[in-house]
C-alpha positions, -999 to +999 in steps of 0.1 A: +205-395-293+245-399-294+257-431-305+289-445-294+306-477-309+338-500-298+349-530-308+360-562-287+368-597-278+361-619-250+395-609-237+383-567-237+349-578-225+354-563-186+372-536-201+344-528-221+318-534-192+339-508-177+333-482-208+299-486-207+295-482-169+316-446-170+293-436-200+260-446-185+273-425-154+287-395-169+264-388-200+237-368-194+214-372-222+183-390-220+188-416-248+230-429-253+225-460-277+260-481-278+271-505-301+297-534-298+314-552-329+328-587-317+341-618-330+321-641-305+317-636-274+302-661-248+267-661-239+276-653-204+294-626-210+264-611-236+239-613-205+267-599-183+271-568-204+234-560-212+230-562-174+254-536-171+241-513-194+206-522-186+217-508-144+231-479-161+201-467-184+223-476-219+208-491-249+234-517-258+232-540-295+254-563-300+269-570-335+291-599-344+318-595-375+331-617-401+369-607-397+375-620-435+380-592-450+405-582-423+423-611-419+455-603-441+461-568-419+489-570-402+494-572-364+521-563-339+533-583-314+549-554-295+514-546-285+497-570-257+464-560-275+471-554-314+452-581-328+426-582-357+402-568-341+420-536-340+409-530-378+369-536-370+364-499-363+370-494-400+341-517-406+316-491-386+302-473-418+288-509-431+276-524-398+258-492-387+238-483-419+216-460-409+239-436-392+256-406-405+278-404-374+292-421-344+318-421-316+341-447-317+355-458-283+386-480-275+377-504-245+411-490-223+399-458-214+372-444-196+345-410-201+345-389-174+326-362-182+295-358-205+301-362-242+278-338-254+303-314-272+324-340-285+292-353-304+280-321-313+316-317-330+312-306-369+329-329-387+306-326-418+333-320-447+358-350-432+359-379-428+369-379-389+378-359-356+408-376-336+429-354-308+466-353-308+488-377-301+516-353-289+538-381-283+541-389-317+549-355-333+582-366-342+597-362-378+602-401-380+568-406-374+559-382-399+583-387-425+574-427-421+541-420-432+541-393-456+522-373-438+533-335-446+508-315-421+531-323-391+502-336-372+497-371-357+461-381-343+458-408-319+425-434-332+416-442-295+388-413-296+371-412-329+339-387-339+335-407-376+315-393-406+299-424-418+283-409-449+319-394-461+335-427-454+304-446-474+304-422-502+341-417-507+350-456-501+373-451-468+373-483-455+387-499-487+411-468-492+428-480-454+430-517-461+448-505-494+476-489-476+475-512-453+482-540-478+510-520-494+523-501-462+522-531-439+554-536-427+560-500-419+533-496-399+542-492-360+506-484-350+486-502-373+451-489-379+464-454-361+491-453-387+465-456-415+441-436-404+470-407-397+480-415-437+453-416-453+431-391-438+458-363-429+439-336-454+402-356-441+405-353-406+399-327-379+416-322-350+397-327-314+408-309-280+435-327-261+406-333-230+388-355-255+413-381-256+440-378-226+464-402-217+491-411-194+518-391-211+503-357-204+513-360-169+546-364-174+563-338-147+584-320-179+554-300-203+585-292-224+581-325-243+555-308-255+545-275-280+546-244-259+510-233-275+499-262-258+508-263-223+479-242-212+453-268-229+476-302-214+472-281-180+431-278-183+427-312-194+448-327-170+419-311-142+390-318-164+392-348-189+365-358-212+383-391-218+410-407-201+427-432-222+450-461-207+474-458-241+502-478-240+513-519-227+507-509-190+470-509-183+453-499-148+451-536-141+490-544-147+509-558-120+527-530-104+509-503-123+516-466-114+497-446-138+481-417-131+444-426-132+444-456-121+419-447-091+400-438-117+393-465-136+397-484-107+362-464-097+343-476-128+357-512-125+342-512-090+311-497-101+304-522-132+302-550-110+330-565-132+358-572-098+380-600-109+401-588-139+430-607-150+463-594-139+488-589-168+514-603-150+528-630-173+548-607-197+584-597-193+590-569-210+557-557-196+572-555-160+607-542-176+585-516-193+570-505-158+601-504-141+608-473-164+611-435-150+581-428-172+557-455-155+571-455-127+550-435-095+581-410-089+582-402-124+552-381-123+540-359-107+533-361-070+500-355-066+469-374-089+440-381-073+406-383-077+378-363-062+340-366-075+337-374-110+367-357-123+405-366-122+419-338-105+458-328-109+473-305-083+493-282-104 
């Protein structure tokens, strides 16, 4: 069985209907059991997810948090969706006893492409397996933190150890630099997680976890040894996450993939999202080169189930 977790709000909930529909689609196995941490949701939207999952053949349980223990981590209001709740993934190990391993999911992304290797991924001596975050390589970033590897891990696509985080008290070891490092932190849980964990953590091929940026026309941004990967998961990504303040459903949003989720919106039933149309610097933000359609590259489409990019 491969057991996937995410955590939302009533806010994420299409967002989330949207996971599940690309993972009851894509994943082959026989028996995908999903979990969803929440604060409350609506009764409505509980019998509108299950009925999702349910059309899709995915076991879905519903947990609700108590957000107490998390509620002196800080939040950013830079990000449309840093809130709280951002934090709950590090409350997996205690709400999912029984396990000795999950996948955590964020809700703005979608799988497109069976998970099977990413949850047959060892990650037996650490305490998690995160891909790179190329876009955050930078010695600021690094130096910020501490962290002296010269990796940065993006916490969008988690494979968590449960046991090593139960037996070697994670969680509480997070919220401590958290509470101390708090107003450093740009990324929040991400930044912990990068901290904390840099000699605990494994790092995951780029197609597990690829965003927005990898498109970008100029691969120079990025190392050299790993153009050829960025190229390969560009054509056939595992995951394809919607990082960043513009999301698929943005007003005015050009980012590659869009179709994509687009695809799985259409598919979950879930039609009528609400357009993030409200912010400023959300529209000033998309009238940059780097969201902006002629600043990538010319042809993204999709074909099938996978995101195909003409090279």
């Amino acid at each position: 069985m491969i057991h996937i977790a995410c955590c939302s709000n009533e806010k994420l909930a299409p967002m989330f209907g949207v996971v599940v529909t690309s993972v009851g689609i894509n994943v082959t196995s026989d028996d995908v059991m999903m979990y969803l941490l929440h604060n409350g949701l609506k009764d409505s939207t509980v019998k509108r997810l299950q009925k999702i999952a349910d059309r899709y053949n995915v076991r879905l349980k519903f947990l609700e948090i108590d957000l107490e223990i998390l509620k002196d981590c800080p939040t950013n209001t830079k990000f449309h969706y840093a809130n709280v709740m951002t934090y709950a993934r590090f409350l997996l190990p205690s709400m999912l006893p029984n396990l000795d391993k999950v996948i955590y999911l964020d809700c703005d992304l979608v799988v497109c492409n069976d998970l099977k290797s990413l949850w047959e991924t060892d990650v037996n001596d650490m305490a998690v397996a995160m891909a790179p975050d190329l876009w955050y390589q930078d010695k600021v970033t690094l130096s910020r933190l501490g962290i002296d590897n010269g990796k940065y891990l993006n916490a969008g696509v988690i494979v968590m150890n449960l046991d090593y985080w139960r037996e070697n008290d994670i969680r509480n070891k997070l919220l401590s630099f958290i509470a101390e490092k708090g107003s450093k932190l740009t990324y929040l849980d991400q930044d912990a997680l990068n901290a904390v964990l840099q000699d605990e953590r494994r790092q995951l091929p780029v197609k597990y976890n690829v965003t927005p940026y990898y498109f970008h026309r100029n691969l120079d941004n990025y190392p050299v040894e790993m153009h050829e990967e960025i190229r390969e998961a560009r054509i056939y990504p595992v995951v394809f996450h919607f990082l960043g303040p513009v999301k698929p459903w943005s007003l005015g949003c050009y980012l590659p993939g869009k179709e994509l989720f687009m695809k799985y919106q259409k598919a979950s039933g879930w039609r009528h999202f609400s357009i993030q149309k409200h912010a400023l610097k959300r529209i000033i933000y998309s009238l940059f080169p780097i969201v902006k359609k002629k600043g990538w590259e010319d042809k993204t489409y999709i074909e099938g189930w996978n995101n195909f990019y003409s090279i």
